[in-house]
C-alpha positions as a Python dict, from the first residue, in 0.01 Angstrom:
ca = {
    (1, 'X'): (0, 0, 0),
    (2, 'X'): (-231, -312, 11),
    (3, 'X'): (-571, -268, 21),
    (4, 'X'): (-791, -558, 229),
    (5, 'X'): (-1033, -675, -41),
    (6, 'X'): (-1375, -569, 75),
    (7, 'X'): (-1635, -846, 165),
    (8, 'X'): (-1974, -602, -19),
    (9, 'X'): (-2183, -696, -151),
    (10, 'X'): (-2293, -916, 109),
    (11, 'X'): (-2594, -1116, 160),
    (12, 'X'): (-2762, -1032, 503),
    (13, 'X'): (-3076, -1228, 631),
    (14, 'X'): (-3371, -1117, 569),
    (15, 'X'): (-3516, -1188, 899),
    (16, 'X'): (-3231, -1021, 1059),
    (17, 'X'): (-3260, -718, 842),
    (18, 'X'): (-3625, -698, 954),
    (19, 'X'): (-3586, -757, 1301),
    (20, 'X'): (-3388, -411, 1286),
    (21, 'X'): (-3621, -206, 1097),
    (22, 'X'): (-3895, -338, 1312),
    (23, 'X'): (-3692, -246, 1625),
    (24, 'X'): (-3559, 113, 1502),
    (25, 'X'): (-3945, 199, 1332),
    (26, 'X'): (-4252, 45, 1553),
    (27, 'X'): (-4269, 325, 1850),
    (28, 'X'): (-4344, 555, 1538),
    (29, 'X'): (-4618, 368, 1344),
    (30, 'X'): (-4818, 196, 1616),
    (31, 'X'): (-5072, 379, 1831),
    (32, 'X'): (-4912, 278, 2173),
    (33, 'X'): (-4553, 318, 2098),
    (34, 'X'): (-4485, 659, 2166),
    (35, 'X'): (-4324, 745, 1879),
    (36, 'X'): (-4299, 1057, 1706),
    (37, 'X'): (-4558, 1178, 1460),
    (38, 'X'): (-4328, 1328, 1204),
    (39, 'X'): (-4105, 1017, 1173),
    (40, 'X'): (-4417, 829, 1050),
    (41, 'X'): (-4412, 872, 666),
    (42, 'X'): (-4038, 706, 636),
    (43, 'X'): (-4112, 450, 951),
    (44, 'X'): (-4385, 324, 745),
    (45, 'X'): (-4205, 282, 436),
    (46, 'X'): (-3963, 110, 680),
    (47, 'X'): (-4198, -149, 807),
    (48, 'X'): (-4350, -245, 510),
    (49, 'X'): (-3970, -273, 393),
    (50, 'X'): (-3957, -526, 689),
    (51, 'X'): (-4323, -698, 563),
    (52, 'X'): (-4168, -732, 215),
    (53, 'X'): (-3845, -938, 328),
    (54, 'X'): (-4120, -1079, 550),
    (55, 'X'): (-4266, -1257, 280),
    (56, 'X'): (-3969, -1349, 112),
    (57, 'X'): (-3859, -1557, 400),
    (58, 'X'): (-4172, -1736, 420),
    (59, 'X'): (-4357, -1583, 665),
    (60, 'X'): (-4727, -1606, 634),
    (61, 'X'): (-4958, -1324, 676),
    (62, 'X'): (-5072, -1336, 1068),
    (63, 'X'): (-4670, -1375, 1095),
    (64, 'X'): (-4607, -1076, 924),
    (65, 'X'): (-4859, -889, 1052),
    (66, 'X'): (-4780, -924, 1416),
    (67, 'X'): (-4429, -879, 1342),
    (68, 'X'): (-4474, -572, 1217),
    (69, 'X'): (-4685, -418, 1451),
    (70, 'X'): (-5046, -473, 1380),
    (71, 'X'): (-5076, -659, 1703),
    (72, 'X'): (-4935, -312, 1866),
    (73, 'X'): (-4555, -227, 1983),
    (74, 'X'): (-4499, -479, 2249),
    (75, 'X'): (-4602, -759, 2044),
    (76, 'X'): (-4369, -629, 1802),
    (77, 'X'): (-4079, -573, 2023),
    (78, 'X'): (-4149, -925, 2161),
    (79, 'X'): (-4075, -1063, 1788),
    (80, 'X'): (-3776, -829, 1688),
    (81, 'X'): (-3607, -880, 2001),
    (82, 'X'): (-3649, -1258, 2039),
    (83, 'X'): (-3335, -1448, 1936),
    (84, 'X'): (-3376, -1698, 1657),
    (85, 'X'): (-3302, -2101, 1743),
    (86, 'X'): (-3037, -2201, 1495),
}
């Protein structure tokens, strides 16, 4: 039996991989997001996850900030759900 050769380890985009941790994590680290207080511990290691690749990409710090929620959740949904212009 032939086995398809696997395409890992891939490289994903940083921004793209941030978008999503943003988007899964802000509603439980930001005050007005409604998120749960007991998923805040790992959300936050999520975020700054997100902050980290962030910075890699170039992003300065007022970028990364609102990005990742210091502006609150809907300026932070507003970023992770906007599509990028290729």
């Amino acid at each position: 039996m032939k086995y398809k050769k696997s395409s890992f380890p891939f490289k994903t985009d940083p921004v793209k991989k941030a978008k999503r941790l943003v988007k899964n994590n802000v509603a439980n680290t930001t005050v007005d997001g409604g998120g749960k207080d007991s998923k805040f511990d790992k959300s936050n290691k999520k975020i700054m996850k997100a902050n980290e690749l962030l910075k890699k990409a170039g992003y300065t710090l007022g970028q990364r900030e609102q990005a990742t929620g210091a502006g609150g959740y809907k300026a932070a949904m507003d970023w992770a759900t906007k599509k990028d212009k290729k």
